[in-house]
C-alpha positions in Angstrom: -32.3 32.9 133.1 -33.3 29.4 131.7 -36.3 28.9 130.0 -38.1 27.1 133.0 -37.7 30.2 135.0 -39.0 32.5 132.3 -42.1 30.1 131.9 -42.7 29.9 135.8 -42.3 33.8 136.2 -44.8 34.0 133.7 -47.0 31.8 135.2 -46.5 33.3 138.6 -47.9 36.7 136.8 -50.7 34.8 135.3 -51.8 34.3 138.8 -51.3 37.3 140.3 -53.2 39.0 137.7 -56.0 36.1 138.0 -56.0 37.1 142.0 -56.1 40.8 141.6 -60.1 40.7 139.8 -61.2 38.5 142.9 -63.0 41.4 144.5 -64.9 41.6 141.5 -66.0 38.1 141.9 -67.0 38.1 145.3 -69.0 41.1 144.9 -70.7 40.4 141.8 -71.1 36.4 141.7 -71.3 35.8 145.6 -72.7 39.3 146.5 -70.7 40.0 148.9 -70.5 43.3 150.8 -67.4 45.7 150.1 -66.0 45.2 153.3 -66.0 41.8 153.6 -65.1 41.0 150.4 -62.1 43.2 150.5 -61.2 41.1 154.4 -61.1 38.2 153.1 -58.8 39.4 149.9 -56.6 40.9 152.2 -56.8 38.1 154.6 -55.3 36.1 151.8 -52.7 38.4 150.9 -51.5 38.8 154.7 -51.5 35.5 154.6 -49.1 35.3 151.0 -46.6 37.0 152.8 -46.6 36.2 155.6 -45.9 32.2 155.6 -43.0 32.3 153.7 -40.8 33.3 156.7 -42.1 30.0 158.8 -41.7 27.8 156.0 -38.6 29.3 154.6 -37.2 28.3 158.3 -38.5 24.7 158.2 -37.1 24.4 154.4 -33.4 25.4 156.0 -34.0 23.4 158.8 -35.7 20.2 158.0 -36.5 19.9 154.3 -34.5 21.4 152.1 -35.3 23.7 149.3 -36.2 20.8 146.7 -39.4 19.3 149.0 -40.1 22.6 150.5 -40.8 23.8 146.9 -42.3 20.5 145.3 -44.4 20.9 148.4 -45.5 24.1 147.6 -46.2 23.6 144.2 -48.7 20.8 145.1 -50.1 22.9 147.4 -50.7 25.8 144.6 -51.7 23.3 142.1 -55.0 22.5 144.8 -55.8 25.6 145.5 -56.1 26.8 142.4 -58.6 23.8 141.8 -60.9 24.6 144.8 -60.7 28.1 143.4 -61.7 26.8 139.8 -64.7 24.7 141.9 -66.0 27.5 143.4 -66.6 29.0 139.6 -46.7 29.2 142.6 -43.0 29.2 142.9 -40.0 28.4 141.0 -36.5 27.3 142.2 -33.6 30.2 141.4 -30.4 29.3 141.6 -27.6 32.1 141.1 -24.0 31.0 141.1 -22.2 33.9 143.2 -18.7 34.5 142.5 -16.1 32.8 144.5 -14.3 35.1 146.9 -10.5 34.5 147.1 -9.9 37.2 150.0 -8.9 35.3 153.2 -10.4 37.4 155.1 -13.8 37.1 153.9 -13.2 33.4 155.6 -13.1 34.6 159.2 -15.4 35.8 161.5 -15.2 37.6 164.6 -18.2 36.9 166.6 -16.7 36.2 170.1 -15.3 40.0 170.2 -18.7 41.9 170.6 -18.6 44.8 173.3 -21.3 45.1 175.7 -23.6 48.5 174.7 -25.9 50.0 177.3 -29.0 49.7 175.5 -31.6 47.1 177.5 -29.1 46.1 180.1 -31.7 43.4 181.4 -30.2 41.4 178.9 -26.7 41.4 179.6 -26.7 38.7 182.4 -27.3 36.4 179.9 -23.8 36.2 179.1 -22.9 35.8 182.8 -21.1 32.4 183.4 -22.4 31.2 187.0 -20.1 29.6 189.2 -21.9 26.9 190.4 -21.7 25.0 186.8 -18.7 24.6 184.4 -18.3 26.8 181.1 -18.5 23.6 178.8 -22.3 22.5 180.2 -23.4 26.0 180.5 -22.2 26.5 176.6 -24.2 23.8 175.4 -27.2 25.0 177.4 -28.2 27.9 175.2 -31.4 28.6 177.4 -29.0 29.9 180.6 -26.0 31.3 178.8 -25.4 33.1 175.6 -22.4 34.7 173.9 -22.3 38.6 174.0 -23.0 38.2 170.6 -26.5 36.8 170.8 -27.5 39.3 174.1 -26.3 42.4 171.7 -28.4 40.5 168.4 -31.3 40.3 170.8 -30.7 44.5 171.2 -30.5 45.3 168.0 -33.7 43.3 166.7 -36.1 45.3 169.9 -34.3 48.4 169.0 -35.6 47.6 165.1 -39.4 47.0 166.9 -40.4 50.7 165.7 -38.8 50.6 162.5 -41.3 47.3 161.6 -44.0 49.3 163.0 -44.0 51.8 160.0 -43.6 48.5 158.0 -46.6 47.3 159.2 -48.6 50.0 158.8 -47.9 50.5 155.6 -49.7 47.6 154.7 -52.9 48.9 155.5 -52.5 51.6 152.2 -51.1 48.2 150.2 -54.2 46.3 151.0 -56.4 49.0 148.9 -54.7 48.5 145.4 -56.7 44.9 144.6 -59.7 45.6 146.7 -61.2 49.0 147.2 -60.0 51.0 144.5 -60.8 48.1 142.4 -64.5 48.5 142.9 -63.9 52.2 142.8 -62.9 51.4 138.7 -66.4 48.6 138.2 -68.6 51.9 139.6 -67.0 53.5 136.5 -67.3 53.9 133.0 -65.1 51.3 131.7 -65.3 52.8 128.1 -62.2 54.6 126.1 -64.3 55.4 122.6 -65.9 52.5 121.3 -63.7 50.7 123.3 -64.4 48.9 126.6 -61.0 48.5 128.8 -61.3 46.1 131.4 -60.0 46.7 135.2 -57.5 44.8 135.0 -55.9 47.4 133.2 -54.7 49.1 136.7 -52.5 45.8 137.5 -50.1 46.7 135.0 -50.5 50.3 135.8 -49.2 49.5 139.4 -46.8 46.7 138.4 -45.4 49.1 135.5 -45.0 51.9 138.3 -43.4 49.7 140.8 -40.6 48.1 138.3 -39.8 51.7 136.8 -39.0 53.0 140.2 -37.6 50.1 141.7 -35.0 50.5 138.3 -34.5 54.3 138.6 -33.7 53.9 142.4 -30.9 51.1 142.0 -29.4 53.2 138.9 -29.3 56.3 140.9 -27.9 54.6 143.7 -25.0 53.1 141.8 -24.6 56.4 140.2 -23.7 57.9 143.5 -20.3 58.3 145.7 -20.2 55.4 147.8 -20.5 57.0 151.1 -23.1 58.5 150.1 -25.5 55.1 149.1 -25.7 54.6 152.8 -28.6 57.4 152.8 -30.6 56.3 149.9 -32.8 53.4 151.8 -33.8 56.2 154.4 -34.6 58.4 152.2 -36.0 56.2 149.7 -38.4 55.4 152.9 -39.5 59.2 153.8 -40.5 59.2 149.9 -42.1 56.4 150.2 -44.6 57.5 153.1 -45.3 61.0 151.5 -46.3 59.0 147.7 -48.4 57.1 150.4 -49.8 59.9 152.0 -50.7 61.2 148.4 -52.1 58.2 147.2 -54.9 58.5 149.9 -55.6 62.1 149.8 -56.0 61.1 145.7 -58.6 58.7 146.4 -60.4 60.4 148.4 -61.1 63.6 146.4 -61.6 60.8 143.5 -64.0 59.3 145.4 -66.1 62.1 146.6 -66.6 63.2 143.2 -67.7 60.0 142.3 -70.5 59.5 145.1 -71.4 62.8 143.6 -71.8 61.5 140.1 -73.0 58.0 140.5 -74.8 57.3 137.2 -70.9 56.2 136.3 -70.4 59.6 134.2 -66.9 59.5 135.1 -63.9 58.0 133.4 -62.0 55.3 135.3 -59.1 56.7 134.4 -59.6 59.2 136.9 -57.9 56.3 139.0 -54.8 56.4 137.8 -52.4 58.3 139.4 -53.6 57.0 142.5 -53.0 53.3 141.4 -49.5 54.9 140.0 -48.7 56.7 143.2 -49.1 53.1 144.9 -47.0 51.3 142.4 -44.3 54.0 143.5 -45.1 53.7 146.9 -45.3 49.8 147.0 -41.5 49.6 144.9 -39.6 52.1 146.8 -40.7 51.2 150.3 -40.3 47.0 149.8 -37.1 47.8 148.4 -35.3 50.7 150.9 -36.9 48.3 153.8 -35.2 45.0 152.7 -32.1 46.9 152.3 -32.0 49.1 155.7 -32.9 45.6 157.1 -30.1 44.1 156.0 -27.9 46.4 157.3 -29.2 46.7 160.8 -30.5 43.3 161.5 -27.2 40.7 162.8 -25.7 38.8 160.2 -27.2 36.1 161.2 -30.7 37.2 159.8 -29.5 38.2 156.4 -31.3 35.0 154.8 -34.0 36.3 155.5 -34.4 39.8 155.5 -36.6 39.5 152.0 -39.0 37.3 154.0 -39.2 39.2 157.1 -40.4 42.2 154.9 -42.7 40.7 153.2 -43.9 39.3 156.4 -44.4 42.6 158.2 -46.4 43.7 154.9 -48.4 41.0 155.2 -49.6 41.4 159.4 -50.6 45.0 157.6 -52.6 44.0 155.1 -54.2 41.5 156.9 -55.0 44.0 160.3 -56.3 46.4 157.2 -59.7 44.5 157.8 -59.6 44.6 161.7 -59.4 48.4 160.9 -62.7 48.6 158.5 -64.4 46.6 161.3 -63.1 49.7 164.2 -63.6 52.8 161.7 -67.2 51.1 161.1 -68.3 50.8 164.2 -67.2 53.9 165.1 -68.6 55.4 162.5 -71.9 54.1 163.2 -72.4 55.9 166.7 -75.5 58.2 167.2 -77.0 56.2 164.8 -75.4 57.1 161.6 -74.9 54.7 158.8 -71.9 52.7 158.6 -69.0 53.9 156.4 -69.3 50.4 154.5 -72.8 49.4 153.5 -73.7 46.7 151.4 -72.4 48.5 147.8 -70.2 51.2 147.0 -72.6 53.8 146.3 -74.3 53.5 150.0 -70.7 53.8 151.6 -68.9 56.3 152.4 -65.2 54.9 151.0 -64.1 58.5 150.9 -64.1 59.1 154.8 -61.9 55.5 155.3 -59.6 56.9 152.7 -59.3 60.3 154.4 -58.5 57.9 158.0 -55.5 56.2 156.3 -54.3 59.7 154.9 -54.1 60.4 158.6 -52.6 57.0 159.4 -49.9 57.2 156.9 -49.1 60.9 158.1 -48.5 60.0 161.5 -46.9 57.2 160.3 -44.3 59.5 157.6 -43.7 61.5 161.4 -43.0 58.2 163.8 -40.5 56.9 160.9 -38.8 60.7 161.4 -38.7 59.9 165.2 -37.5 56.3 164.7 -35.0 56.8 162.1 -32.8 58.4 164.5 -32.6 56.2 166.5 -32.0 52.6 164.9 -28.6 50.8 165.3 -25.7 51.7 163.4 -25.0 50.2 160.1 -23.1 46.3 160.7 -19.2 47.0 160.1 -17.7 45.3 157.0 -15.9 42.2 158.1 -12.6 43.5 157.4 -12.7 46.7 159.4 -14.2 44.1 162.1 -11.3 41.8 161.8 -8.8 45.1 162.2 -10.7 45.7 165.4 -10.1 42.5 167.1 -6.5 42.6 166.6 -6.4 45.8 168.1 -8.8 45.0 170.9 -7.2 44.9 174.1 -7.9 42.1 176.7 -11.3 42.5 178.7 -10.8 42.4 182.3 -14.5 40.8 183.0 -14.7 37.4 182.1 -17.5 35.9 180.6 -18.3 33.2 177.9 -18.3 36.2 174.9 -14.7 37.3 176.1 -11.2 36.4 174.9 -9.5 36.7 178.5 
């Protein structure tokens, strides 16, 4: 790593760490409300995550990494100014080693068998008569391979799988918003000492690193055929530290609404702040890698984005879903779960709905995880395949007849 890249990494944690006390600043400079300062931070970090997948396709397919990223920068460089007024990325290049296998070099995408799942699809690879093959290759709207109609499978039989993704990024959204003003409705003192609230970043960050390491040394401690298993379990455990983490801050939370004169420590907050760092570095990881071995080759590049993506559309619902649970909770004319401060809510009850959220979210992942699409073949047992395919008596455009 070059010292550029250290300096920018640093830089990039600078940031993050500048973004994470925002709720503090809209609460206490703008006076803001909980809940709507807590949207718009997690409107922003949908957002984050989000847009790299759109611009990530326009760098590949227009720009190119250098202008995508000088663009970006400049971009960075003025919103951090209109954020100064009102009071990010660096380039990595890896050099891969060369494979010198020859079969590495060949790929067998025309030899693709028809499945039965969504058969609707399958007349896209029908070659109509009234047209040659030649123009109805070239016109990618009326006829695919079977290669692209089985891709097209794969990714709606994946649709379930990103729905757990998403809604796990309703319990991500809390770690820079809501618990955060849980910790400034604390007593921010250790002795003599007074420890600021950033302190929980690193708490988090430190968790997430730590488990993200353990995971990949225990994974390449284990038998081979046995690795396959690790990103769906890694997930379950995932979704249960989830389920914990809420049930934590909610018993943390009631006992603080009972104590309000900020009697408690806020380092009552930290396993729940640790159980997300867990939560948040297992999951991103066991996701990107199931990902990658479901989705069709074709996708691979951006797998990393695509997970980031889905995290983002749940951190970002996360404030459609105080708006619902408050109106809800406001019938026969109760107060609102989320009042103008932290005292007058009631932070403990929206903490108990997303323990009950991420529960039936731990039991749809059971339900879905049987039934994703086996693991992509490595290209040499796909290349043994073809040569022992035999000659397909249908013809169509994805056929060797």
């Amino acid at each position: 790593m070059t010292f550029f890249e250290r300096l920018a990494g640093w830089v990039n944690l600078l940031e993050a760490s500048i973004m994470w006390v925002m709720q503090t600043y809209l609460t206490t400079v703008w006076g803001l409300s909980v809940s709507h300062a807590a949207g718009i931070i997690n409107v922003w970090n949908g957002l984050t995550f989000f847009l790299p997948i759109p611009f990530a396709f326009f760098a590949d397919s227009f720009f190119g990494n250098f202008y995508m990223l000088m663009f970006s920068c400049f971009v960075d460089a003025i919103g951090l100014g209109f954020l100064t007024l009102s009071t990010r990325q660096s380039l990595e290049s890896e050099k891969l080693p060369e494979d010198h296998n020859t079969e590495s070099f060949y790929q067998s995408d025309d030899h693709v068998e028809l499945t039965h799942w969504f058969r609707f699809l399958n007349k896209a690879a029908r070659i109509l008569p009234t047209a040659s093959i030649e123009e109805q290759k070239k016109n990618k709207w009326h006829l695919c391979s079977v290669k692209e109609v089985e891709d097209t499978k794969v990714c709606l039989r994946m649709t379930p799988l990103c729905i757990t993704l998403v809604l796990c990024g309703l319990v991500f959204s809390l770690g820079n918003t809501y618990f955060l003003e849980q910790a400034n409705h604390l007593n921010q003192t250790l002795g003599r000492l007074k420890v600021n609230s950033l302190i929980f970043f690193f708490f988090s960050f430190g968790a997430d690193i730590i488990t993200s390491n353990i995971y990949r040394i225990a994974k390449t401690c284990t038998l081979e055929r046995y690795r396959k298993y690790f990103p769906i379990f890694g997930i379950a455990y995932a979704l249960i530290n989830s389920v914990l983490c809420c049930i934590i801050a909610a018993k943390v939370e009631s006992r603080r609404l009972v104590n309000k004169e900020k009697s408690m420590s806020m380092f009552w907050l930290v396993p729940q702040y640790i159980l997300l760092g867990v939560f948040t570095g297992i999951s991103s990881i066991c996701y990107e890698e199931l990902f990658k071995t479901r989705y069709p080759s074709s996708m691979s590049k951006y797998v990393q984005y695509f997970t980031l993506g889905l995290t983002g559309i749940g951190t970002a619902a996360s404030y459609l879903l105080v708006y619902i649970v408050g109106k809800v909770s406001e019938r026969g004319k109760n107060p609102s779960w989320f009042m103008q401060s932290l005292n007058e809510s009631h932070l403990d009850k929206y903490y108990w709905t997303l323990a009950v959220i991420s529960s039936l979210n731990l039991f749809l992942y059971i339900i879905v995880v049987r039934i994703l699409p086996h693991p992509k073949p490595k290209r040499a047992n796909t290349i043994k395949k073809v040569k022992n395919m035999v000659q397909c008596k249908c013809r169509c455009c994805g056929c060797c007849c």
